[in-house]
N, C-alpha and C positions, 0 to 999 in steps of 0.2 A: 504494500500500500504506500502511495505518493512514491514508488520508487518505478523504476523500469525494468530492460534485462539488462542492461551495465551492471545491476547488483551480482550478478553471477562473474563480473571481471575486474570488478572494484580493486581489489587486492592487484602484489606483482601478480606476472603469471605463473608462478609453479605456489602461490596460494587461493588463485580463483580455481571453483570448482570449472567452469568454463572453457578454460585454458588445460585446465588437467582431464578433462573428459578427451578432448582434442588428443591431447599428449597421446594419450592411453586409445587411439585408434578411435575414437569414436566420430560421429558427425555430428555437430552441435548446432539444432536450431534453438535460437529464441525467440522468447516469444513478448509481444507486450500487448497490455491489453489494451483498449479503447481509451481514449482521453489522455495516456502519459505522450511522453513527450513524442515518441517515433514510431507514433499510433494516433494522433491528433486527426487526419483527414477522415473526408465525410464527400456524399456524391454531389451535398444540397447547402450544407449546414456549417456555419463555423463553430470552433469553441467560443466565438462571444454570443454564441446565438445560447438561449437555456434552454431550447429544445437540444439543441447538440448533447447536455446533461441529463436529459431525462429518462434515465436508464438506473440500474440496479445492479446487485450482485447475480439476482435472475439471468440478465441476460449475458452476461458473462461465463454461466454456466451451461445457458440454454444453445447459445449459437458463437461464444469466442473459443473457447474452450474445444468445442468439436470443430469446430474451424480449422484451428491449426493442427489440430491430428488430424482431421482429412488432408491439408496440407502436402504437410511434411509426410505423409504416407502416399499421397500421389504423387511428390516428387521422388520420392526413394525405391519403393514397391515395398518397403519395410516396415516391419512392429516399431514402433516408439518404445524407449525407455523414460520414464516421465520424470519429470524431480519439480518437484514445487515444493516452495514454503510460505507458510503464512497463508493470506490471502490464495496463492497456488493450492494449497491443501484444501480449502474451504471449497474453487472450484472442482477439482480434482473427485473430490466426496461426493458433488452433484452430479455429475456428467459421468463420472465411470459406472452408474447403476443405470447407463442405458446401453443394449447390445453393441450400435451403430459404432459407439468409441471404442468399446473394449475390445471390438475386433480387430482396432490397428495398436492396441498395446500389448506388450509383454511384459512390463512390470512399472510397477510406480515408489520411488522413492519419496517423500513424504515426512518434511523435516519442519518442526513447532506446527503440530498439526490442530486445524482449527475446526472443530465437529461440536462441540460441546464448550458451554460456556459458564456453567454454572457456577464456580470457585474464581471466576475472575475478580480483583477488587471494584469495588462500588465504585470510590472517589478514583477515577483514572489518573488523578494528580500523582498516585503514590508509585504509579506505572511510569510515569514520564522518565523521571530521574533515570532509570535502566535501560528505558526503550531507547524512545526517542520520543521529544516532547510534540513537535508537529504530529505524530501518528496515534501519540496517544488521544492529542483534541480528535482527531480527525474519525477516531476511532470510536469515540463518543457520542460523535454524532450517526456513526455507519449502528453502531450496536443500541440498542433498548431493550434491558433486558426482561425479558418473558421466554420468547421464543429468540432473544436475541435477531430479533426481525429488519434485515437487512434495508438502512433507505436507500435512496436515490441519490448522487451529488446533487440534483438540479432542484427543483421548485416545486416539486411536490410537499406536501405535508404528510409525517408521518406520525401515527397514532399509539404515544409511548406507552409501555405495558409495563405489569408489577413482572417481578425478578419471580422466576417460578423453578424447571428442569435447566434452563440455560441450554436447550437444544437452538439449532438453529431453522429458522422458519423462511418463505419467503417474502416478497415483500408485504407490509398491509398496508391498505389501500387507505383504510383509515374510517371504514365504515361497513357493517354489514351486508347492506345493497353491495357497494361496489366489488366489496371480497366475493359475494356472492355470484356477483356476474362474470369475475376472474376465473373463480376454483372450484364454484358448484357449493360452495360452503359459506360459512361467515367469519370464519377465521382462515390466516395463510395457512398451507400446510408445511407440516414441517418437513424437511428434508431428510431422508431414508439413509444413515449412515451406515445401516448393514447389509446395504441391497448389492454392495459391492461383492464379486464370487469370490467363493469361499476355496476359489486356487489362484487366484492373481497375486503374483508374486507381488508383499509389500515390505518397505523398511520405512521404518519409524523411527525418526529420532528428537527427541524430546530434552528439556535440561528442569534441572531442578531452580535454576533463578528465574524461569520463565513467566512472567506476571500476567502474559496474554494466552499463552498455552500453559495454562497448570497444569502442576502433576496430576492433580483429583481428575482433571477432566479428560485428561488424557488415560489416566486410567478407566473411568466410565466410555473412553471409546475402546479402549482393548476389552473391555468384557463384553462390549456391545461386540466385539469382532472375534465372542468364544470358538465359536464354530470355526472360525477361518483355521485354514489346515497349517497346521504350527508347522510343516515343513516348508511353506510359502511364505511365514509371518515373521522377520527381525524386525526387533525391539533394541534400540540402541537409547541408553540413558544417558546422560552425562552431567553429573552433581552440577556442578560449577556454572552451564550455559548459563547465559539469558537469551529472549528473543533474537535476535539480530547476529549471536554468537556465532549461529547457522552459518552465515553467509558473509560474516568479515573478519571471527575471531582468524588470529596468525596460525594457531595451530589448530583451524578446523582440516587442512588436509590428512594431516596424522588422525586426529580423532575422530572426524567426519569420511572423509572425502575418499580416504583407501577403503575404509569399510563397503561403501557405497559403491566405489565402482568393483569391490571384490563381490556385492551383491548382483549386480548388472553382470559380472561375467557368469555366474554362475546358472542365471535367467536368461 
């Protein structure tokens, strides 16, 4: 969130995972999604227009997300190996329980994974300090916690809930008509975090200073993920992370990065 796919090159190169996916024989797309910076165009619309805004983490999961895996598999003729974090994880969770995607992936890495919300701090001020303080406001306004129900950047209104499961929901429209006329219901529904199969190769890596992927919550997605076939399922902990740790600590190659691509060889 607020970032692009430079975050995977941020680092030299024998610490971005980017540059060491390359290393190590692979093909590296990235990807970004709608509105950053080398994603900004539109057929009609500019960013200063707030229709250009008027979208969600929905669509994000519904058509960016399978976007770029039909992509990158019509340009290659190959399975994807996926890696998202953060925000990556959260679309990842909604798009891989449809067949269409899963059919050009063979496995998904999956680091500060965002499915469950429930253990996150109230006052996001106390998350700044670790995070980063722009993502944490920014993040305050993306989350209401109930179903943690995802808004819109642009000009919509969005209809704040009491803190209940901390599952994640889609968007709410902000009234019972309207949800109704969206989802056939009068609430969003919530997003299926175990509809993912129960052989798709997954790694998980998680940290214990994490304020935005807690441990709690991450563990209520591993039992939510009981069934998934523990010879497809690495869980990798690491005390010390915090959020962002993923993706720019110096030594996430040794801790993260060889693990991960020894998982992709293995898939």
């Amino acid at each position: 969130m607020l970032q692009d796919a430079l975050t995977w090159l941020s680092n030299s190169p024998d610490e971005s995972l980017g540059f060491i996916l390359a290393d190590n024989g692979f093909d590296v797309w990235l990807a970004n999604v709608r509105g950053t910076n080398y994603s900004s165009g539109h057929t009609s619309l500019s960013p200063n227009d707030p229709e250009y805004w008027d979208w969600s983490w929905d669509e994000l999961v519904e058509y960016d997300l399978p976007a770029f895996v039909q992509y990158v598999n019509g340009q290659t003729g190959q399975k994807l190996h996926y890696v998202g974090h953060s925000l990556g994880t959260l679309m990842a969770f909604g798009a891989f329980s449809r067949e269409e995607v899963l059919n050009m992936v063979r496995s998904a890495a999956l680091l500060s994974p965002i499915a469950y919300m429930g253990q996150m701090p109230s006052p996001l001020a106390r998350a700044a300090a670790d995070i980063f303080t722009a993502e944490a406001l920014i993040l305050h306004e993306f989350f209401k916690l109930k179903s943690c129900s995802p808004t819109t950047y642009g000009h919509k209104e969005h209809d704040p809930s009491s803190p209940e499961q901390g599952t994640i929901a889609m968007y709410d429209y902000g009234s019972d008509d309207d949800n109704n006329k969206h989802y056939g219901q009068t609430t969003p529904p919530d997003y299926n975090m175990t509809s993912i199969p129960n052989d798709l190769p997954l790694f998980l890596g998680y940290g214990g200073e994490d304020l935005l992927s807690d441990v709690k919550d991450v563990q209520t997605l591993i039992d939510a993920l009981s069934d998934h076939d523990p010879d497809k399922l690495v869980l990798q902990y690491i005390q010390d992370y915090a959020h962002l740790d993923f993706v720019y600590a110096v030594n996430a190659k040794q801790v993260v990065y060889d693990p991960l691509v020894a998982f992709f060889r293995l898939n």
